[in-house]
N, C-alpha and C positions, 0 to 999 in steps of 0.2 A: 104873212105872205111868203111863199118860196120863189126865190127866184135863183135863177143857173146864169153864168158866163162864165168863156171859155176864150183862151187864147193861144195862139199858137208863135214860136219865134224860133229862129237858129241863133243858140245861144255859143259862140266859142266853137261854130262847126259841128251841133248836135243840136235835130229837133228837139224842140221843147214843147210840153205842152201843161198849160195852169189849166183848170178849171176850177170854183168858185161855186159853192150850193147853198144857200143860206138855205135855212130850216128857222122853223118856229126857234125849236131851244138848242141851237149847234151851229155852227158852219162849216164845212167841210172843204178841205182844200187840197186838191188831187197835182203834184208835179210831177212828171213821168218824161222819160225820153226813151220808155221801154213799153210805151201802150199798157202798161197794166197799172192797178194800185200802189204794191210794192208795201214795201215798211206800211204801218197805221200805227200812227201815234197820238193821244187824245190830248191838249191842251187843257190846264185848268190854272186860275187865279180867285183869288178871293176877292169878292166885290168892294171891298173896301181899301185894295192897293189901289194906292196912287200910279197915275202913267204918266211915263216923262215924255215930253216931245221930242221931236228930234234937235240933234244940236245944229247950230248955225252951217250952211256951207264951210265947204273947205278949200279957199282959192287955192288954194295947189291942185286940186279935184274939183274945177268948175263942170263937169259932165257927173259927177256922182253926187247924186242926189242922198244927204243925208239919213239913217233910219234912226229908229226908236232908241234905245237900248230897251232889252227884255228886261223888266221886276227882275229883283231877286226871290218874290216869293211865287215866282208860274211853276206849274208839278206838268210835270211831262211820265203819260203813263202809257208806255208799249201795249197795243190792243190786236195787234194780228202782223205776224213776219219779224222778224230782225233783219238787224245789216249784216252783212258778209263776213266785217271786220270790224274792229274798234277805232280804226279812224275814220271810216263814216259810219259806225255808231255817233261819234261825235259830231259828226257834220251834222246827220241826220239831228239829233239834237236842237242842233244851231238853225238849221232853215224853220224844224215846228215851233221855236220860241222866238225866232226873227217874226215866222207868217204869221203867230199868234196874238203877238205885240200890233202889229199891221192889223190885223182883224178889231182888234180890243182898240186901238187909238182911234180907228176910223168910225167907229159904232160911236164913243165916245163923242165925235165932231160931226156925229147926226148923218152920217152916209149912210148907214144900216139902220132899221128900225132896231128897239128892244132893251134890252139890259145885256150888260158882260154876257156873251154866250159862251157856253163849251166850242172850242175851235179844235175838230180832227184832220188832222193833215196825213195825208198818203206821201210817199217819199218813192220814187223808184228812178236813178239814176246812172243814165252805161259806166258800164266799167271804165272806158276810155277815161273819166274823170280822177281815177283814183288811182291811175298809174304813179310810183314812184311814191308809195305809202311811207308819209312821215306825220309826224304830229305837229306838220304846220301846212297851211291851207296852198296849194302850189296855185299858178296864175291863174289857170283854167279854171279851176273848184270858184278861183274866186270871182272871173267872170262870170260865171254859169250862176254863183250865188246873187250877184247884185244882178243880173238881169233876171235871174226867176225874181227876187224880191219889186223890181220893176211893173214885171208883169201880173204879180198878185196886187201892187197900187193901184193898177191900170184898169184890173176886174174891180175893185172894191169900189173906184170912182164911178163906175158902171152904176152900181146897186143904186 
């Protein structure tokens, strides 16, 4: 069965928007605040890794909802575009193996029909986020990351 959902939010003062395509053998996860694809990066793990749940709340972070950690064994394989840069090459990264984890846990706890699918995630995020390029995540990247990661929960509970 294919089915689509889409979201829309102002994440940190930048529309966002997820969309969510499950396919027979893939899922496809579109986060853009530039209208277009952007990066495409294909997710892949072996169906015989284990997946960790997420860890318990963090009373010091009663509004932020726990994630997965990503396996150490998912392969992340560039399929059309790159980043700009190498620190969000890195980002980019981090949200395809965050959204991919989210895709793989939630198929897992029977939200999605199927087995482990291929998960390709689109990346295309404003520059405004990567003002002030270091090798550590500045406020904004990281609200923009835990409410994109919100909003792909929010799609997968849909399916």
């Amino acid at each position: 069965m294919l089915s689509s959902s889409q979201t829309t939010r102002d994440l940190d003062g930048v529309p966002t928007d997820v969309l969510l395509q499950a396919f027979a053998d893939r899922v496809l996860v579109l986060v853009t605040q530039l209208g277009k694809v952007g990066n495409l990066i294909q997710a892949t793990i072996p169906a015989t890794t284990d997946l960790l749940p997420p860890p318990p709340p963090d009373p010091a972070q009663p509004n932020l909802e726990p994630l997965p950690e990503p396996p150490s064994a998912i392969e992340l394989t560039p399929l059309l575009g790159g980043p700009p840069s190498d620190h969000l090459g890195t980002l980019h990264s981090l949200y395809a193996s965050q959204i991919a984890t989210l895709v793989w846990t939630s198929e897992a706890a029977g939200s999605l029909e199927g087995e482990r699918r291929v998960v390709v995630i689109g990346i295309a995020l404003s520059k405004a986020a990567t003002e002030g390029e270091t090798t550590n995540l500045n406020e904004h990247e990281k609200a923009v990351f835990h409410g994109v990661m919100d909003m792909v929960r929010e799609l997968l509970n849909r399916q």
